[in-house]
N, C-alpha and C positions, 0 to 999 in steps of 0.2 A: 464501564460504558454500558447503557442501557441495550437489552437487547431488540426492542423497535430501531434504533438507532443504527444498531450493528446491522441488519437486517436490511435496511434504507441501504445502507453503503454498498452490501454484495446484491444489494438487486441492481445498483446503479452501476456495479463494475460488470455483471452479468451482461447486461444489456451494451453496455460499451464493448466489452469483448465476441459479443455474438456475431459483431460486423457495424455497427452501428459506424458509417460512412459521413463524413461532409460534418459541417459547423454543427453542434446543437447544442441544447443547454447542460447537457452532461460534461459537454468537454471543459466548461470552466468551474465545475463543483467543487467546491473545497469540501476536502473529505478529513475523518483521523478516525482511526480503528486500532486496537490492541490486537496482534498476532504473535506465531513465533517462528523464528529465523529456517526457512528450509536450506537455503546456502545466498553464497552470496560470491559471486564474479567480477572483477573491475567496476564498474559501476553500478550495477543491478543486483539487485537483492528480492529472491522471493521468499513469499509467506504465506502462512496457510494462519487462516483465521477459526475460531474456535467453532463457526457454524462449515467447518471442511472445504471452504473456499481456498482459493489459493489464486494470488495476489503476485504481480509482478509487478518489481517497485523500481524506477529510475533514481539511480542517489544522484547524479549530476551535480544538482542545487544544494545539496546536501554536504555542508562538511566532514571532510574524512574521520573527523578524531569522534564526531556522534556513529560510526561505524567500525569502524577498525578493528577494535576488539569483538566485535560482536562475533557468536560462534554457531553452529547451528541447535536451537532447540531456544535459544534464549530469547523471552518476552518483550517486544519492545510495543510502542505506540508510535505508529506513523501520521506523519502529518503531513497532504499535500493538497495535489490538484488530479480530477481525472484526466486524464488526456489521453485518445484514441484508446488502445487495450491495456494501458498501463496506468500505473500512480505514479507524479511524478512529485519526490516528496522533498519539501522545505528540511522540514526535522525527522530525525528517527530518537527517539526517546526511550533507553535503555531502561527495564524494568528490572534486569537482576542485581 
C-alpha cells in the first residue's frame, strides 16, 4: 500500500478517535490498510500499523474463519468502514 495512502487513513482514524462526535463524513469512509495483529478478544481485534498507530478493529461483519487462526504479530490487510473510534471491518486478509 502506498504510503500517502497509509498516512490518509491514520490521519482519518486519528481524527475519529480524538472525539470527533455526531454524523460526518469520516463515519462512512471505506478504509483498508496492511497492519499486524496485537491480539485479538471475541470480536475485536487490534493492530498497530507500520506508521505506530494502533487501530481497534470490530470483526462483527467479519467472518470467523478470515480470523480464527490469526495469532499475534501476523500481517493481515483490513477492509472496512470508520465508524465513531473504531474500524468496523467487512474482510481481514491474512498475509502469512
Amino acid at each position: 500500500m502506498d504510503k500517502p495512502i497509509s498516512v490518509a487513513i491514520i490521519a482519518a482514524l486519528v481524527f475519529v478517535a480524538a472525539g470527533a462526535t455526531g454524523s460526518s463524513a469520516a463515519d462512512a469512509t471505506s478504509v483498508q490498510f496492511d497492519a499486524r495483529v496485537s491480539w485479538i478478544a471475541a470480536e475485536t481485534m487490534v493492530v498497530s500499523t507500520d506508521e505506530a498507530s494502533v487501530v481497534s478493529v470490530d470483526l462483527r461483519r467479519v467472518p470467523q474463519d478470515e480470523y480464527q487462526r490469526l495469532a499475534t504479530g501476523d500481517r493481515v490487510i483490513v477492509t472496512g468502514t470508520l465508524e465513531r473510534n473504531r474500524v468496523v471491518a467487512t474482510s481481514i486478509e491474512s498475509l502469512e
